[in-house]
C-alpha positions in Angstrom: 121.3 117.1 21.6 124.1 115.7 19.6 127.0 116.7 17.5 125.0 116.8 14.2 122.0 118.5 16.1 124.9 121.1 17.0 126.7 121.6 14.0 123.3 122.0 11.9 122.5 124.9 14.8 125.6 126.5 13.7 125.6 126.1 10.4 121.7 127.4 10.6 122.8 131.0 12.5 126.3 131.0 10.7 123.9 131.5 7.1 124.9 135.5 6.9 128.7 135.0 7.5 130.7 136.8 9.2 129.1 139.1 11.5 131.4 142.0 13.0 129.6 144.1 15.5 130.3 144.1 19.4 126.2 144.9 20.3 125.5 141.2 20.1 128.0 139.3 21.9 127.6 142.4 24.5 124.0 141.9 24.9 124.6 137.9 25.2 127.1 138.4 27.9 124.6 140.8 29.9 122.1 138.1 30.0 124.5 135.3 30.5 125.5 137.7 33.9 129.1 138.4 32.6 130.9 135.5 33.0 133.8 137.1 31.4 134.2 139.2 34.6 135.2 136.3 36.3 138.9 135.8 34.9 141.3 138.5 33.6 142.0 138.1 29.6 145.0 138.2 27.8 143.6 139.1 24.2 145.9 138.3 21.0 144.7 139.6 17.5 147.1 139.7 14.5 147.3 137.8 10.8 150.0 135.5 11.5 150.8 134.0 14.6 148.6 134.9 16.9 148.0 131.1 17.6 151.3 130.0 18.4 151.6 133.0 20.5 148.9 132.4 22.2 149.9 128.6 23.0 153.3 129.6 24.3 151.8 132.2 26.5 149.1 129.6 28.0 151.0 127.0 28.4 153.7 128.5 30.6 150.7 130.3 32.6 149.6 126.7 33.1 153.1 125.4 34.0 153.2 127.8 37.2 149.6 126.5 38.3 147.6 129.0 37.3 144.0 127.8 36.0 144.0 129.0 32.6 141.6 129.0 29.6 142.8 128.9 25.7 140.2 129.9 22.9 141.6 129.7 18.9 139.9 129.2 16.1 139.7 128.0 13.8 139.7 124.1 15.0 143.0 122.1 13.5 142.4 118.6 14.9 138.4 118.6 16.1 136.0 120.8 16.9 136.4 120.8 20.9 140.0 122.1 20.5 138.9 125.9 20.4 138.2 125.8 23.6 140.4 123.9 26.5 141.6 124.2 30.1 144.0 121.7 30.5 142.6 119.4 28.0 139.8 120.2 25.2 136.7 120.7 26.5 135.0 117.7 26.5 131.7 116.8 24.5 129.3 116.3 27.5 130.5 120.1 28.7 130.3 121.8 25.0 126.9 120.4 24.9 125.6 121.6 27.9 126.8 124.8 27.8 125.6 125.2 24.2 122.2 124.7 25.6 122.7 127.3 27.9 123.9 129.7 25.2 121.2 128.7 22.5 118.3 129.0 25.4 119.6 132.4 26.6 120.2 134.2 23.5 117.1 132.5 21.8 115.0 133.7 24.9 116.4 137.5 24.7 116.2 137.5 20.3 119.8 138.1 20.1 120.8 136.5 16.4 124.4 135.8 17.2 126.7 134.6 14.8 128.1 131.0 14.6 131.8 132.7 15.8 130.0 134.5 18.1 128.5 132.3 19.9 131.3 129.4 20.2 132.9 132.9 21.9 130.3 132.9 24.4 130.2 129.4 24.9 134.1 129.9 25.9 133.4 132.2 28.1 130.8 130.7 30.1 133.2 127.3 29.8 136.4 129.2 31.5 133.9 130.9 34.4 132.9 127.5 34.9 136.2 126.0 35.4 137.4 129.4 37.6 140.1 130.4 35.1 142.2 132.9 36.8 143.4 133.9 33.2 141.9 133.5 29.3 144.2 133.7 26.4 141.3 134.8 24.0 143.1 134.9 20.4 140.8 137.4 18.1 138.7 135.8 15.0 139.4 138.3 12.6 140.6 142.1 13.1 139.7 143.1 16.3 137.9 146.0 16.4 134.2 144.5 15.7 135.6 140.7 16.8 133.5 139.3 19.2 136.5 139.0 21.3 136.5 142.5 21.5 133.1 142.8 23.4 134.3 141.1 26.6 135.6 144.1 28.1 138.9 145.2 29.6 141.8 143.1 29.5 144.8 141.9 31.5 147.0 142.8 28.4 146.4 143.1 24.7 149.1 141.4 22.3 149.0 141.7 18.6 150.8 139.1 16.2 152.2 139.9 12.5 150.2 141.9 10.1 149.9 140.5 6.9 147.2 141.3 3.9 144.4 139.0 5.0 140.4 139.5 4.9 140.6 142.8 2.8 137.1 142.9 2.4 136.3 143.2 6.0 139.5 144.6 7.1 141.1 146.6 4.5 143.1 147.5 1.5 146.5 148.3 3.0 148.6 146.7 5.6 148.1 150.1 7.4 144.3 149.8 7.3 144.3 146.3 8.8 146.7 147.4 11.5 144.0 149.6 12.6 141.6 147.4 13.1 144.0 144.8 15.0 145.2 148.0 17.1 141.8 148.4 18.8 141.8 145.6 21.0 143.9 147.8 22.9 141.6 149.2 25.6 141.7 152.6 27.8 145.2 152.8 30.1 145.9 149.2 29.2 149.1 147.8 27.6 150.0 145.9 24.9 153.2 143.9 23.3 153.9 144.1 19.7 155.6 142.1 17.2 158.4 143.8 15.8 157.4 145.0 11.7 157.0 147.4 9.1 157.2 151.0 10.4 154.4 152.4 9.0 152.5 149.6 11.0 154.2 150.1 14.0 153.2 154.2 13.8 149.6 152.7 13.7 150.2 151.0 16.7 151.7 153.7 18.5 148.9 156.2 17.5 146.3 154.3 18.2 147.9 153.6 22.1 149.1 156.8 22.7 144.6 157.8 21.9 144.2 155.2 24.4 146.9 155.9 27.0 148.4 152.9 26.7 151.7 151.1 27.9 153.0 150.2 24.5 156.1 147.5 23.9 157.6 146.7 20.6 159.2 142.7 20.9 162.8 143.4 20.8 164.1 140.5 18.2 168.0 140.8 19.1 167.5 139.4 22.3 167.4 135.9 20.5 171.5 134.6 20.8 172.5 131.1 19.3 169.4 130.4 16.9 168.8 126.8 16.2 166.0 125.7 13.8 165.3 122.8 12.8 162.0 120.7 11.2 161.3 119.3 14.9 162.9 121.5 17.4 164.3 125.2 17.7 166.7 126.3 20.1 167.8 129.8 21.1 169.3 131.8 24.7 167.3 134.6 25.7 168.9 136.4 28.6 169.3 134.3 31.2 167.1 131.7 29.7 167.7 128.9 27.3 164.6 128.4 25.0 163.6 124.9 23.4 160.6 125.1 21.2 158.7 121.8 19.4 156.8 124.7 17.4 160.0 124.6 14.9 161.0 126.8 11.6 162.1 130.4 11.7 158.9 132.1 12.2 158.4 130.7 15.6 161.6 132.0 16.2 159.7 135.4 16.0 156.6 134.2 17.5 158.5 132.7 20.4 160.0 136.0 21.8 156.9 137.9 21.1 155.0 135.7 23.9 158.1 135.8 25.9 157.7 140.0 25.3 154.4 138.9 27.1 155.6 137.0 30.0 158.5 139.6 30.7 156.1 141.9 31.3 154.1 140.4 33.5 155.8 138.0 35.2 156.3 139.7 38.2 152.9 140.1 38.9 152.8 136.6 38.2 155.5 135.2 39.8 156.8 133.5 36.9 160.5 131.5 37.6 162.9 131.1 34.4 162.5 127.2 34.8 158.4 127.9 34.5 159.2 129.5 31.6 161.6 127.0 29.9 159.7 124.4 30.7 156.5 125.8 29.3 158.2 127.1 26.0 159.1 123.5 25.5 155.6 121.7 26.1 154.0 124.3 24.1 152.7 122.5 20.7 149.5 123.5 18.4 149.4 121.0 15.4 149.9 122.0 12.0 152.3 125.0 12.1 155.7 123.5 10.2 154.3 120.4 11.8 156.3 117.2 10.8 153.3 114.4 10.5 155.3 111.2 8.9 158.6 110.3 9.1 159.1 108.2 5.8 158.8 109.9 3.5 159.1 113.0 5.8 155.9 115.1 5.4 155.4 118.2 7.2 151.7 119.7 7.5 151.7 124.0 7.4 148.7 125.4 7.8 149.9 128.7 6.0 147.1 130.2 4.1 147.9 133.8 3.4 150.6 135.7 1.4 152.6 136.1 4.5 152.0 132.4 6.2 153.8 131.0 2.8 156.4 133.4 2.8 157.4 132.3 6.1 157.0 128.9 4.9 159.4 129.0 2.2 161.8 130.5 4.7 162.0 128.0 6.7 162.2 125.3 3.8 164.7 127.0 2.9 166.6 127.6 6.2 165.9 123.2 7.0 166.4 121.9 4.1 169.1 124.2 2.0 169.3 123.8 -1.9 166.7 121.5 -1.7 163.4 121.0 -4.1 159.6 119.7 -2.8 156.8 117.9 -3.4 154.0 120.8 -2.7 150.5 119.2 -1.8 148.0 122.1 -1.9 144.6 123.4 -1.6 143.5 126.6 -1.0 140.6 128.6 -0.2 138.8 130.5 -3.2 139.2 133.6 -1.6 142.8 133.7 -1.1 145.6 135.7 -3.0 146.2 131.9 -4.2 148.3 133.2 -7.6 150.3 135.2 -5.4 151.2 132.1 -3.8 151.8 129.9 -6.2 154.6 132.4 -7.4 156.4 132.0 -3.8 156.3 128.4 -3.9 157.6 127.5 -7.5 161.2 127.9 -7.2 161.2 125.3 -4.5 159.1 123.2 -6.2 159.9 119.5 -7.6 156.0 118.9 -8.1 152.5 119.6 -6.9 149.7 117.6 -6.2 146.3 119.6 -5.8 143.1 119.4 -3.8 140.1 120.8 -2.9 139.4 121.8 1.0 136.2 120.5 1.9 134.2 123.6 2.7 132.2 126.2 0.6 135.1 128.3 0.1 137.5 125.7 -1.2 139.0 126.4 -4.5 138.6 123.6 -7.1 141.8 121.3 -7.4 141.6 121.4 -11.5 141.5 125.7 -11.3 144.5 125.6 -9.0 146.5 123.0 -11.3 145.8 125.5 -14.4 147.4 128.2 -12.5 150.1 125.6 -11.6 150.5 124.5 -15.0 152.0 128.1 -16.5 155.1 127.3 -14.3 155.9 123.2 -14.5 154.2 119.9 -15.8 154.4 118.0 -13.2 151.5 118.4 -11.6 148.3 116.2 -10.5 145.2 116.6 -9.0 142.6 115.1 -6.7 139.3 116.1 -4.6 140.4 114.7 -1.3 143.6 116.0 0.7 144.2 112.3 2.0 144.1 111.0 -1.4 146.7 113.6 -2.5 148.8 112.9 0.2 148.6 109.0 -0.6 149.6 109.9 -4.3 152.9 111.8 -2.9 154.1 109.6 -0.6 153.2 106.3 -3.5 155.1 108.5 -6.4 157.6 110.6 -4.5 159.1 108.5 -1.2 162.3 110.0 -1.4 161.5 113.7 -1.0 160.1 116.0 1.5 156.2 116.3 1.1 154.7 119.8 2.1 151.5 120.2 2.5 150.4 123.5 3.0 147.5 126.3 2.1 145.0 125.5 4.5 144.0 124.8 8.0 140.5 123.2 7.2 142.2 120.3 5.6 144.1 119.6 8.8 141.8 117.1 10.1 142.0 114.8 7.5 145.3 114.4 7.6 146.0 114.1 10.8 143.5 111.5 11.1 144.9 109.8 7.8 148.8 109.8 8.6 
């Protein structure tokens, strides 16, 4: 078995899609002996943020000692960074315990889906390792996520809401909200990022079915808010926070997880220096991520209506009265007009490009959108040679590129 024999496996079983369904996985654990049993699971679902969150959270749990398991997806920098304990998972252990999975499920005719499985291979990894704890951030909703199928849960915590996967999820903020709200299991508890009302009365319907403990993230507690493109700063309490995940959404994300870690850090024995100190170590790349210094080009994986409103927010917080050079590509399936609109006022010129996967939106349809709001666009297949282009034409400005985290990779890799 090597890597192309394992991503032509899941490329093979990941033919239908998206599956969402909790049977599967359910059955898969079953004959695997419920390895999830082993460790108790902090389960994040939401549309924005929900990563970060789930960083911060793990890596303070890590900082006290604690043995503890992260699972994201999708990957940013490789494949093996879904899954880690410590470090990524390394490629002799993913391709063992893909074996494992593939014989298992092939031997009980259970036709899980790509996501699905890399869940189960997660799982089984984290038993493995004897996690005392799993941050297990959902793929997409909640209630039918594969994440969802691993039973109860230390604590449920649920990110932003933002329009995102309408077909699957919904029509209406409200609708998705549902969906995200039933990760919360029977007399369980759950933290919630602070938003619109009519979300939050989902949220509090849904736990009060449920019996659950529920806390909405109180944002005033943040005093003296410093943000800038490589560091935010802020006092919380009796705390001083330092964060290298920087702009002012992970403001926001930053005291939801620390919502978290009130909550349970007396169970867990958590110190106020354990907590500082893992705030500050916490990174996951390309969120308002600064990858080159000169010219000064920052990587945001902000893909949704909401991830580039909170984009241009923090542009525009960093770098006041200021114009930039956009370097985007975006998935075909994305409110990608919508976008374009939030980005144009702040907008000196664009350089396009296609993501490399199936549902990458061509760089030449994306510039015709572009072209009904300035001239000074250009467009190319690859994100690396788009990036080259900026920093050849443009050294003097700040380079953005943003739209998508499937493109992260590349760049990283490149710059």
């Amino acid at each position: 078995m090597n890597t192309e024999e394992i991503y032509g496996y899941l490329d093979e079983i990941g033919r239908d899609g998206y599956k969402l369904g909790l049977n599967r996985v359910q059955e898969a654990l079953e004959a695997l002996g419920n390895p999830q049993k082993a460790f108790k699971i902090i389960h994040v679902a939401g549309t924005n943020g929900k990563g970060s969150t789930s960083t911060f959270i793990y890596q303070v749990l890590k900082t006290h000692g604690y043995r503890t398991g992260l699972f994201t997806s999708p990957h940013i920098i490789n494949f093996y960074d879904r899954i880690k304990v410590d470090e990524n998972i390394s490629e002799e252990d993913f391709f063992r315990i893909f074996e494992i999975v593939k014989k298992t499920t092939q031997e009980n005719n259970i036709e899980v889906s790509t996501f699905e499985f890399i869940t189960l291979c997660a799982v089984m990894y984290f038993k493995e390792k004897n996690c005392d704890y799993a941050i297990m951030e959902v793929g997409m909703g909640g209630r039918l996520d594969a994440t969802n199928a691993l039973g109860d849960t230390f604590i449920s915590v649920i990110a932003k809401i933002g329009m995102d996967h309408q077909e699957y999820l919904g029509d209406t903020l409200e609708e998705i909200a549902y969906e995200k709200a039933c990760i919360m299991k029977e007399n369980g508890r759950c933290i919630v990022y602070d938003q619109k009302e009519s979300v939050l009365d989902v949220f509090r319907k849904v736990a009060a079915e449920r019996n659950n403990k529920l806390i909405v993230a109180d944002f005033s507690k943040a005093k003296n808010v410093k943000v800038s493109s490589k560091l935010n700063s802020f006092d919380y309490k009796d705390m001083h926070i330092e964060t290298r995940l920087s702009g002012d959404y992970q403001i926001y994300n930053a005291q939801l997880a620390l919502s978290v870690l009130e909550e349970i850090r007396d169970e867990l024995d958590l110190s106020n220096e354990e907590i500082e100190k893992g705030m500050r170590e916490a990174y996951i790349p390309a969120r308002f991520d600064v990858i080159n210094e000169d010219p000064t080009v920052i990587y945001d994986g902000g893909h949704n209506i909401d991830g580039v409103e909170a984009l241009t927010k923090s542009l525009k917080s960093i770098y006041p009265n200021q114009k930039f050079v956009f370097v985007f590509g975006v998935m075909a399936d994305k409110d990608y007009k919508a976008e374009v609109k939030l980005v144009t006022p702040l907008a000196k010129a664009f350089v396009t490009f296609k993501p490399q996967t199936d549902r990458g939106l061509d760089s030449y349809k994306l510039r015709e959108v572009l072209s009904a709001y300035t001239d000074e666009i250009e467009n190319f297949d690859d994100v690396n040679d788009a990036i080259d282009y900026a920093i050849k034409n443009y050294p003097d400005d700040v380079i953005v590129v943003f739209g998508t985290l499937y493109s992260a990779e590349q760049a990283y890799e490149h710059l």
